[in-house]
Each structure stands twice: as structure tokens, then as C-alpha cells.
TIRO-2110 file (N, C-alpha, C; in Angstrom, 1 decimal):
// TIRO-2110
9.9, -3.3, -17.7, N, 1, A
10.5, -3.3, -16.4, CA, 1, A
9.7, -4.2, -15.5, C, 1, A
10.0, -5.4, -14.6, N, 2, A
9.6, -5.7, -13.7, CA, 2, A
9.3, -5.3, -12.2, C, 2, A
7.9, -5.9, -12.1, N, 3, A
7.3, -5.0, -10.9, CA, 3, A
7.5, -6.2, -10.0, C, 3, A
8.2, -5.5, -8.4, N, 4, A
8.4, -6.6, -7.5, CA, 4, A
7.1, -6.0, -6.7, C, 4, A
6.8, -7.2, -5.7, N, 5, A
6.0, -6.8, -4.9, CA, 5, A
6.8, -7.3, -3.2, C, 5, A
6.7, -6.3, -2.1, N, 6, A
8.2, -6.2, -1.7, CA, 6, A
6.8, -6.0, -0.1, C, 6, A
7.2, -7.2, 0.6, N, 7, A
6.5, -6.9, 2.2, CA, 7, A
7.5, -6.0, 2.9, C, 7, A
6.9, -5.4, 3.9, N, 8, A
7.6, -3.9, 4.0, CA, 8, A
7.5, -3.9, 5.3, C, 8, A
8.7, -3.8, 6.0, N, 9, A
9.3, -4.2, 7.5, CA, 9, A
9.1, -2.9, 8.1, C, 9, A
9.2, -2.6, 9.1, N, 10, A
9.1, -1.4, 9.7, CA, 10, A
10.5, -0.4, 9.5, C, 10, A
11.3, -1.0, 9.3, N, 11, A
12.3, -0.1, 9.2, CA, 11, A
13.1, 0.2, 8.1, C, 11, A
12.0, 0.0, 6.9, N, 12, A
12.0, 0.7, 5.5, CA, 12, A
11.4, 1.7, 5.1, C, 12, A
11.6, 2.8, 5.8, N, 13, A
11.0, 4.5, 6.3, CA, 13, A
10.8, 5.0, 4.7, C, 13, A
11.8, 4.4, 3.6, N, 14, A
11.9, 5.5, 2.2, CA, 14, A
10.3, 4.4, 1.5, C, 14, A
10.0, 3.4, 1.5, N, 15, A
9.2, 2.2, 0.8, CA, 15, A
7.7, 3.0, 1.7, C, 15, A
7.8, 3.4, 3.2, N, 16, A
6.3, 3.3, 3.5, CA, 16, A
6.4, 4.8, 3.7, C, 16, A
7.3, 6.1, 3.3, N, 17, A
6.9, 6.6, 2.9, CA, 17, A
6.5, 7.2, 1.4, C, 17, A
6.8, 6.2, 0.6, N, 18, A
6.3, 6.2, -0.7, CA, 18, A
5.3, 6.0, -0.7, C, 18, A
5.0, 5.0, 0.1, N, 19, A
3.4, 4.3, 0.1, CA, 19, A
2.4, 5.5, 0.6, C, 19, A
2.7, 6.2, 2.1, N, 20, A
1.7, 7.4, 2.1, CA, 20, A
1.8, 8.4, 1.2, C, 20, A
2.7, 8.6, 0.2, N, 21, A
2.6, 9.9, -0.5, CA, 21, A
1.8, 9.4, -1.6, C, 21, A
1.5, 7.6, -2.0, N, 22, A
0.6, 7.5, -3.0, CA, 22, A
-0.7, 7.6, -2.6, C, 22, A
-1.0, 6.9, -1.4, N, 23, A
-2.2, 7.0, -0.8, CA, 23, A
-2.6, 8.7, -0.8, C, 23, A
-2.1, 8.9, -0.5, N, 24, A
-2.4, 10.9, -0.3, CA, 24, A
-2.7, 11.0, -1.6, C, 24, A
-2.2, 11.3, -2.7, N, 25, A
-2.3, 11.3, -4.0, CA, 25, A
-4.3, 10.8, -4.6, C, 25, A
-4.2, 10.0, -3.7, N, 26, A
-5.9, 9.4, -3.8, CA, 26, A
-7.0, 9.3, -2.5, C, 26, A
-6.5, 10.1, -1.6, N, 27, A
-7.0, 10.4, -0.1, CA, 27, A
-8.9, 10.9, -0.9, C, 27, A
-8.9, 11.2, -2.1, N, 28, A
-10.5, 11.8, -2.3, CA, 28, A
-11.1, 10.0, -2.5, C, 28, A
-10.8, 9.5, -3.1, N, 29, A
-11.4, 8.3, -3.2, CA, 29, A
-11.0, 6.6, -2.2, C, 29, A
-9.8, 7.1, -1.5, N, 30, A
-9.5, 6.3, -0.6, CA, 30, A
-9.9, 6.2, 1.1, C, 30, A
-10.0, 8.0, 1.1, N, 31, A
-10.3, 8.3, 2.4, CA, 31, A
-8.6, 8.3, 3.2, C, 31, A
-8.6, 9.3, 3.9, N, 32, A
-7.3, 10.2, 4.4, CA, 32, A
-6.9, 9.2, 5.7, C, 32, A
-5.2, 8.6, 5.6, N, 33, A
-5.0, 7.4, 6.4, CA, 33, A
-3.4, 8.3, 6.5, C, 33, A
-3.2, 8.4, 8.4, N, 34, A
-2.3, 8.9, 8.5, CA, 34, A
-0.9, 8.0, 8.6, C, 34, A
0.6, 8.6, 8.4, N, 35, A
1.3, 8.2, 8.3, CA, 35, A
1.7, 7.0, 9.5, C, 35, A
1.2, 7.2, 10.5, N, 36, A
1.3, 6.2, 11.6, CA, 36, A
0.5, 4.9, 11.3, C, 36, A
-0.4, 5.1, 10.8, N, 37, A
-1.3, 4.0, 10.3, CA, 37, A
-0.6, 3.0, 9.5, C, 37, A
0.3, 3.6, 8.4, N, 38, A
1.3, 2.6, 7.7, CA, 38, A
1.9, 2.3, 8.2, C, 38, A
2.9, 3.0, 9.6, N, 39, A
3.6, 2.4, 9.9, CA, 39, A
3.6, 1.2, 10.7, C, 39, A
2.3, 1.2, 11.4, N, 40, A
1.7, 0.1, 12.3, CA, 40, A
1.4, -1.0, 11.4, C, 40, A
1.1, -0.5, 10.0, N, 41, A
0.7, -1.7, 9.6, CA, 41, A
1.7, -2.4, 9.2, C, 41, A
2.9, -1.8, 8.6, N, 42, A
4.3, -2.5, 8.6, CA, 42, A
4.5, -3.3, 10.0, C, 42, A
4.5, -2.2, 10.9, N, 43, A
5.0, -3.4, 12.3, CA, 43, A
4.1, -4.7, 12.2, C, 43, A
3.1, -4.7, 11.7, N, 44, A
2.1, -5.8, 12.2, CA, 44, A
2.5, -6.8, 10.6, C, 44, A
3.7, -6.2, 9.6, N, 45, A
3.0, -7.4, 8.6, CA, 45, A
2.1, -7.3, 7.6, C, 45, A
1.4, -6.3, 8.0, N, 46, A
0.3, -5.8, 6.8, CA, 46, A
0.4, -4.7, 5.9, C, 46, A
1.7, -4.8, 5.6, N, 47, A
2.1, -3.1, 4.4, CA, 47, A
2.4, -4.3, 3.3, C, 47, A
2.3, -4.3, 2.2, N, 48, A
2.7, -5.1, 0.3, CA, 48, A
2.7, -3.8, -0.4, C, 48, A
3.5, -3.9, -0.5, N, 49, A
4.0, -2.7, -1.9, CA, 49, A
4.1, -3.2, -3.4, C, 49, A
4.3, -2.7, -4.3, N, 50, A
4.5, -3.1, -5.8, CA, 50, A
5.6, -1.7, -6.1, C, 50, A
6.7, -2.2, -6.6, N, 51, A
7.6, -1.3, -6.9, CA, 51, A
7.9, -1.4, -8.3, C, 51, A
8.4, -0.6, -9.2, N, 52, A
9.3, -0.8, -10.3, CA, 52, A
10.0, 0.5, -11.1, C, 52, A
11.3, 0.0, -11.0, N, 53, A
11.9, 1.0, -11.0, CA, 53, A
12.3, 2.3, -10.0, C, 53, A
12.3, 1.3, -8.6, N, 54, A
12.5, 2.0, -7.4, CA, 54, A
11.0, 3.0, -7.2, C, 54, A
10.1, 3.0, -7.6, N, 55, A
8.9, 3.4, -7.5, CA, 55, A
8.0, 3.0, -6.8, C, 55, A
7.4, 3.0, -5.8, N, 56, A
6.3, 2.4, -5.7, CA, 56, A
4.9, 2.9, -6.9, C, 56, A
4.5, 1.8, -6.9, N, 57, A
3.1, 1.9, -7.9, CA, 57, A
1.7, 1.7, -7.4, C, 57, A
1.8, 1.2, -6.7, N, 58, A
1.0, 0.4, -5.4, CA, 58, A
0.7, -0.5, -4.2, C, 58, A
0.3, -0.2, -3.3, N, 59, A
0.0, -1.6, -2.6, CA, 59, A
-1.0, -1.6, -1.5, C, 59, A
-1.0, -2.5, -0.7, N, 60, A
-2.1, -3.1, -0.3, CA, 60, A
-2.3, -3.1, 1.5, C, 60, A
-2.8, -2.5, 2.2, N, 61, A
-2.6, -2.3, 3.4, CA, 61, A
-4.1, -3.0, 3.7, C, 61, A
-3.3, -4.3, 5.1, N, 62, A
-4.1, -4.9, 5.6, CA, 62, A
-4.0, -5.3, 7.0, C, 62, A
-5.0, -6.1, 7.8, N, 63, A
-4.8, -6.6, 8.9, CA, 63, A
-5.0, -8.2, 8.5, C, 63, A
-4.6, -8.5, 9.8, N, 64, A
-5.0, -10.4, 9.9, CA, 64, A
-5.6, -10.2, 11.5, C, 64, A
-6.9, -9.9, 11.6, N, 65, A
-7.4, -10.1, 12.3, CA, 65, A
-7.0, -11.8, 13.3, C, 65, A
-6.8, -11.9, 15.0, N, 66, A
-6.6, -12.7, 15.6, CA, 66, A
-8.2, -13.5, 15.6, C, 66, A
-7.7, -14.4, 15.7, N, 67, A
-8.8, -15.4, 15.6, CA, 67, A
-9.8, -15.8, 14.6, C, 67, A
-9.4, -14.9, 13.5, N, 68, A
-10.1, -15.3, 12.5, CA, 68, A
-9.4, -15.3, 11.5, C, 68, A
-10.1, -16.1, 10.2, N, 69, A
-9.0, -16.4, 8.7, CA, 69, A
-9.4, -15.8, 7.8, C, 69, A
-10.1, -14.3, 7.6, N, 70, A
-10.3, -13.4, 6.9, CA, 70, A
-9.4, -12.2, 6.9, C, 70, A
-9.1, -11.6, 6.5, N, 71, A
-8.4, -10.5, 6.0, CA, 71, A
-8.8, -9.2, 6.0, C, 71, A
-8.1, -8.2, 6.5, N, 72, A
-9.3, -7.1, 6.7, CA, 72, A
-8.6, -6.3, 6.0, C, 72, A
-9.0, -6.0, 4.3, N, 73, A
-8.3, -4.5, 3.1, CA, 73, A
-8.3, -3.4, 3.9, C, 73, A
-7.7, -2.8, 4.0, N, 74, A
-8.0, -1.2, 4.3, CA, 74, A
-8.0, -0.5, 3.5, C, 74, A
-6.5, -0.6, 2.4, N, 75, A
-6.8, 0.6, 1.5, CA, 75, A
-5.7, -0.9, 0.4, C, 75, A
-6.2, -0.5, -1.0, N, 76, A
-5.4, -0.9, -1.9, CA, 76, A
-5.2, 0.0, -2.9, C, 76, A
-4.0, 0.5, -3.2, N, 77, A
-4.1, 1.3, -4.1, CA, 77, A
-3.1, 1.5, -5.6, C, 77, A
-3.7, 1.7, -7.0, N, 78, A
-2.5, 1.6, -7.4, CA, 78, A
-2.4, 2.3, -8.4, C, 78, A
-1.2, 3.5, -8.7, N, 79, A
-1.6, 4.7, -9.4, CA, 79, A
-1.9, 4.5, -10.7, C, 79, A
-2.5, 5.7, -10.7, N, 80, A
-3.7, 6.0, -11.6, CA, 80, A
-2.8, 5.4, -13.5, C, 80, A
-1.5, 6.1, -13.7, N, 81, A
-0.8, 5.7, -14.6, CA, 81, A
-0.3, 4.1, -15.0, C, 81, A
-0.3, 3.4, -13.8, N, 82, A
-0.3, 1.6, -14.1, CA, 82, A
-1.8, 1.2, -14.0, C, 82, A
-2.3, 1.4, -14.8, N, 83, A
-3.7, 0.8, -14.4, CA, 83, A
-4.1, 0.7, -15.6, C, 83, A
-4.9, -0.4, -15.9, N, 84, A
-5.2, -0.8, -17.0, CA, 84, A
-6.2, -0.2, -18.0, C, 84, A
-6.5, -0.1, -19.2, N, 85, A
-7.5, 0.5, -19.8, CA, 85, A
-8.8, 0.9, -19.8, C, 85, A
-9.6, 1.9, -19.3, N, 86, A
-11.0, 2.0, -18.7, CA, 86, A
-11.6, 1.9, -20.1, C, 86, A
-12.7, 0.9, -19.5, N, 87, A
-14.0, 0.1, -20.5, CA, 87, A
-14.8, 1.0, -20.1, C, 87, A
-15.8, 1.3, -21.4, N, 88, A
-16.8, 2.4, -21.2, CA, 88, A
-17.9, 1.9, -20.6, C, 88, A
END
């Protein structure tokens, strides 16, 4: 199955709330980010999702800081089941 990776407008309510129910899912190692927080970051442009199979699997919440050309991650996340084989 192909995984799209899908920028996420503010008024795709089912996509960013997929996205906080994955983040919740990992709130112990991501640290607890409330549902308004995605949504702002959608308004602003900074929600990237990875979907497949109408799923989200992950994505990537950020800012674009004004005035500068760095990028600020906040949370990237991508469930535990798409993720690649752990090296001992």
C-alpha cells in the first residue's frame, strides 16, 4: 500500500484528529500536546501527516519561525507498528 504524505489544512477535522489520537498514543515519550495545538499548527501550515490506507501513521508538526530559515520540530511521530526494525 502506498503511503501519501498529505499537508493538512485546517478544515480537515477527521486527518488532525487522527493525528492527536497518535500523538496521545506516545504522549509518555513525546510529551502531552493539546488538541488546539494541532489545530493552530494546521492553520499556520505546519501539520504533514503520512497516511495509508486512510490511516494516519505519522507526521510531523512544525513551525516556520518569522525571520528565520530554520524550522522548529515539535513533535514527529510515527507509530510504533510502521517503523523499522530495532538494531540491538
Amino acid at each position: 500500500m502506498a503511503i501519501k504524505l498529505v499537508s493538512v489544512l485546517p478544515a480537515q477535522d477527521e486527518l488532525i484528529d487522527k493525528a492527536v489520537s497518535l500523538g496521545d498514543r506516545y504522549a509518555k515519550t513525546l510529551g502531552l500536546l493539546t488538541p488546539p495545538a494541532y489545530r493552530k499548527a494546521a492553520e499556520d501550515g505546519g501539520l504533514l501527516v503520512a497516511v495509508e490506507a486512510d490511516e494516519v501513521i505519522g507526521y510531523a508538526l512544525f513551525g516556520l519561525p518569522k525571520g528565520s530559515a530554520h524550522i522548529r520540530l515539535a513533535h514527529l511521530c510515527v507509530a510504533e507498528e510502521q517503523r523499522g526494525p530495532k538494531l540491538d
